[in-house]
N, C-alpha and C positions, 0 to 999 in steps of 0.2 A: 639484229643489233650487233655491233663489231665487238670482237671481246674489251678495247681499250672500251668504248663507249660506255658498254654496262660496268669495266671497273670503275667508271668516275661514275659512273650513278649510284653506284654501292658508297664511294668515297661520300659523295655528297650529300646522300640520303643518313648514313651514318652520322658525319658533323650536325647535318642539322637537327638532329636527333637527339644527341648529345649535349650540343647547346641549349637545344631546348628544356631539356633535363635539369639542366645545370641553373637557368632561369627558373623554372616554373614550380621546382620541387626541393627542397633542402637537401642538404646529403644527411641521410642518413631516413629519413622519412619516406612514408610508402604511400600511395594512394590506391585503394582496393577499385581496380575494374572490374572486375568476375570474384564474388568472395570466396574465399576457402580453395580458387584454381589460380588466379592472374591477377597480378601485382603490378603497380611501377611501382620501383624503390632504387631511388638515388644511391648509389654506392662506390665509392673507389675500390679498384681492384690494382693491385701493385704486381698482380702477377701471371701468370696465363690463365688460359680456359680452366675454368670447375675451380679457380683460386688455387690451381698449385703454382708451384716456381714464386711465392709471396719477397715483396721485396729485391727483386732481380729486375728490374726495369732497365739494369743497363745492359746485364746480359742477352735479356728480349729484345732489345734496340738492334743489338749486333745480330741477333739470331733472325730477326724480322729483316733486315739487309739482307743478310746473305741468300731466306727463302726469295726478296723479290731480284736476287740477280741471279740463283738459282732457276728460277723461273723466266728469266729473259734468255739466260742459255741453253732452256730447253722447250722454246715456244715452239720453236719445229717439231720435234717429238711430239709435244703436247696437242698442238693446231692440227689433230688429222683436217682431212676434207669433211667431217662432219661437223655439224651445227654444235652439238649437244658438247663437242669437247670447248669448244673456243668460249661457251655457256660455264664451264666448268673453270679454266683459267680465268674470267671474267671476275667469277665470285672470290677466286682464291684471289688474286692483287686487289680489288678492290678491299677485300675484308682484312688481307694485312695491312695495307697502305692507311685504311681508315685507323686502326688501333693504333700504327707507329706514329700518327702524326698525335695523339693524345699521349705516346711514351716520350715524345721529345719535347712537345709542348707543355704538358702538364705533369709530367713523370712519373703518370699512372695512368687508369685507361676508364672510361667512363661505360660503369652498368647500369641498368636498368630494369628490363623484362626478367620479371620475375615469380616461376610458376611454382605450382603446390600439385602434387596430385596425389592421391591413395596415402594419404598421409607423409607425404615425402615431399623433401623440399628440391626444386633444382636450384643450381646456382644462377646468382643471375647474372644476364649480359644481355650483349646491343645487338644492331645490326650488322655490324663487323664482322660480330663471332659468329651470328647467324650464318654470314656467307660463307667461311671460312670451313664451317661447319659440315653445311652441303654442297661446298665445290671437292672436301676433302672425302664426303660419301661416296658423290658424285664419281669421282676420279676412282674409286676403288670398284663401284659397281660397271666402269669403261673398263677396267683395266682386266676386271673378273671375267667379262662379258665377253672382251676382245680374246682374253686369253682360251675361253669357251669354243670359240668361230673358230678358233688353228690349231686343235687338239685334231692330232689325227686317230682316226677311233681305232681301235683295237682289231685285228683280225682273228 
């Protein structure tokens, strides 16, 4: 799959996710699918990942621009000839592009999945953040990984 491809399937799979959200369940109300592990619960978030940056939605706006034309001028760097990086750019634009079009549209960002484990709560979020999440992992274990391969070893 091309990387624009799977960012519009992130994009898309995302709205409709959200939308669906946004029909099916009240804000603010949770429906338990796994008890005591996994939640939907409708929630506005006005601010980045884990609720920080609360109330900066316009700042985000600007800062969610800048990463996706930061990312268009360095799709060369980014696009080695391997699969796994263009896999990785795929998830970061689709996963910003989905949350910006909910900061300009709506002017906050729509959560949802929401998990519990060992007694600890995570925050919750969409599919957006999910990708954002694993293209930003992603990128750091290419970049560790690349950097690994050109270490010249020690004599």
């Amino acid at each position: 799959m091309s990387t624009l491809a799977l960012a519009w399937v992130i994009v898309i799979l995302d709205q409709i996710t959200k939308i669906w959200m946004q029909a099916h369940l009240p804000l603010g109300q949770t429906w338990q699918v796994i008890p005591g592990f996994f939640n939907l619960t409708h929630v506005r978030n006005t601010g980045a990942v884990w609720g920080i940056l609360q109330q900066q939605n316009a700042w985000l706006v600007v800062f969610s621009l800048g990463a996706l034309i930061m990312l268009g001028l360095f799709r060369r760097w980014l696009l080695h000839v391997q699969g796994i990086h263009r896999l990785v750019l795929g998830l970061l634009l689709g996963g910003v592009l989905g949350n910006l079009i909910d900061r300009v549209k709506l002017g906050w960002v729509v959560d949802f999945f929401d998990f519990h484990f060992a007694g600890r709560h995570w925050p919750a979020f969409n599919v957006a953040d999910a990708a954002i999440c694993v293209g930003v992992a992603g990128y750091i274990w290419l970049t560790w990984r690349d950097m690994r391969r050109t270490e010249v070893p020690a004599s």
